[in-house]
C-alpha positions as a printed Julia matrix, in Angstrom:
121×3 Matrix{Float64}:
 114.9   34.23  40.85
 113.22  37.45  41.99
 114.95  40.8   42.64
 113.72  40.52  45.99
 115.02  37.35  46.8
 118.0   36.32  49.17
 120.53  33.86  48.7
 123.09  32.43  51.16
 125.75  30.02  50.5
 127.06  27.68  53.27
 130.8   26.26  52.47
 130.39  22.37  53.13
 132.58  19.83  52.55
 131.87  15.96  52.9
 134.08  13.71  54.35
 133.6    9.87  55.35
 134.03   9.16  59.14
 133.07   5.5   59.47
 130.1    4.75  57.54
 128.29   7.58  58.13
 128.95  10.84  56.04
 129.08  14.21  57.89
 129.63  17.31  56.13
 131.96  19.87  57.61
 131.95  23.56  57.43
 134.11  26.18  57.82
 132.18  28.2   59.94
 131.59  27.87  63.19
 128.31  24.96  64.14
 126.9   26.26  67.56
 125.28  23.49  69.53
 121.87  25.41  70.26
 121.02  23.0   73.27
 123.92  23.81  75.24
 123.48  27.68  74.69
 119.89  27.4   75.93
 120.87  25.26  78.45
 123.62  27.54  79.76
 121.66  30.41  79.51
 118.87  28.91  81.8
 121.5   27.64  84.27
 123.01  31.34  84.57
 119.52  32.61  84.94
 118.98  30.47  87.13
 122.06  31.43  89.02
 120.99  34.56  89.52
 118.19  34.37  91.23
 119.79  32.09  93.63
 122.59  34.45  94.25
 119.58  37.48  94.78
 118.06  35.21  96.65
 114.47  34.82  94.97
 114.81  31.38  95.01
 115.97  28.93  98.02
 117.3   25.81  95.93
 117.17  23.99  92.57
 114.39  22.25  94.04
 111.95  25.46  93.92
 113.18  26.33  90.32
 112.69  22.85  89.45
 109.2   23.03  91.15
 108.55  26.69  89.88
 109.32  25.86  86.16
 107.86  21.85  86.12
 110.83  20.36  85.82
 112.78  17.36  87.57
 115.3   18.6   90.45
 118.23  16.9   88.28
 117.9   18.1   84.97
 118.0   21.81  87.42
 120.95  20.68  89.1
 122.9   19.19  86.07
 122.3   22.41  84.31
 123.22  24.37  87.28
 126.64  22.67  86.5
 127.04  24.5   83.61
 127.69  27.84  85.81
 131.01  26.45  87.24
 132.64  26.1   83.33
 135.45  28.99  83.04
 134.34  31.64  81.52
 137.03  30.99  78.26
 135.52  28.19  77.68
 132.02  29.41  77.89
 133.43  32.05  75.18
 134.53  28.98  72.75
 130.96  27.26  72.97
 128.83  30.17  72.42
 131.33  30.97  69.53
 130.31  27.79  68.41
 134.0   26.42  68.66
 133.22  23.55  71.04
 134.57  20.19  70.27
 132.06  18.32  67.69
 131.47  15.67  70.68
 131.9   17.94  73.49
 127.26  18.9   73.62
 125.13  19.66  76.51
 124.25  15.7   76.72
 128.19  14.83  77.83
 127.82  17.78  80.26
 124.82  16.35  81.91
 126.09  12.82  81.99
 129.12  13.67  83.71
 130.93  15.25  86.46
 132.65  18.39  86.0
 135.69  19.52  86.95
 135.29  22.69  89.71
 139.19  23.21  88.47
 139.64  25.14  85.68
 143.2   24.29  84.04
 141.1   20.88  84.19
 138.65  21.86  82.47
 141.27  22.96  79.77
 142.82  20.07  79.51
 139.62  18.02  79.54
 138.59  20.15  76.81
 142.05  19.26  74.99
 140.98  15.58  75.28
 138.04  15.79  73.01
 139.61  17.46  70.11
């Protein structure tokens, strides 16, 4: 190995769930979708609150995309804010990623939320 060289060293352990064998870590895994996803939607919130934009629809139209994927990230915005802090620690639920989020309704309560977030672990 060179001098110059780095080295890092991930802790992973393997365990069997089903047929298919995951490993799992120690640290924290942060689902990089969601965080990119949430940090559109809160952009995006923003310049609906300052009024630059009028609706999803002109972001949507603005940045080529379809008016529902801006809306069901848009969703994203009404999460409370300690569990926004537990994703982008990357301490989310392993099945809890930005794909359940867009397939389903959120709760606008947050002790809900909680408690929905309670289910999946």
């Amino acid at each position: 190995m060179k001098a110059d060289a780095l080295e890092s060293f991930v802790p992973l352990i393997f365990q069997r769930r089903g047929v298919q064998r995951l490993a799992a870590t120690t640290a924290p895994t942060h689902d990089l979708p969601f965080l990119v996803g949430l940090g559109r939607a809160l952009y995006w919130q923003h310049l609906l609150d300052n009024g630059a934009v009028r609706s999803g629809s002109d972001i949507a139209r603005q940045e080529g995309l379809h008016p529902s994927t801006v809306n069901e990230l848009l969703r994203l915005t009404l999460l409370a804010p300690d569990l926004i802090e537990r994703l982008m620690a990357g301490r989310q639920p392993r099945k809890l990623m930005l794909m359940w989020f867009q397939r389903n309704s959120l709760l606008v309560d947050w002790d809900g939320q909680r408690d929905l977030f309670a289910g999946f672990e």
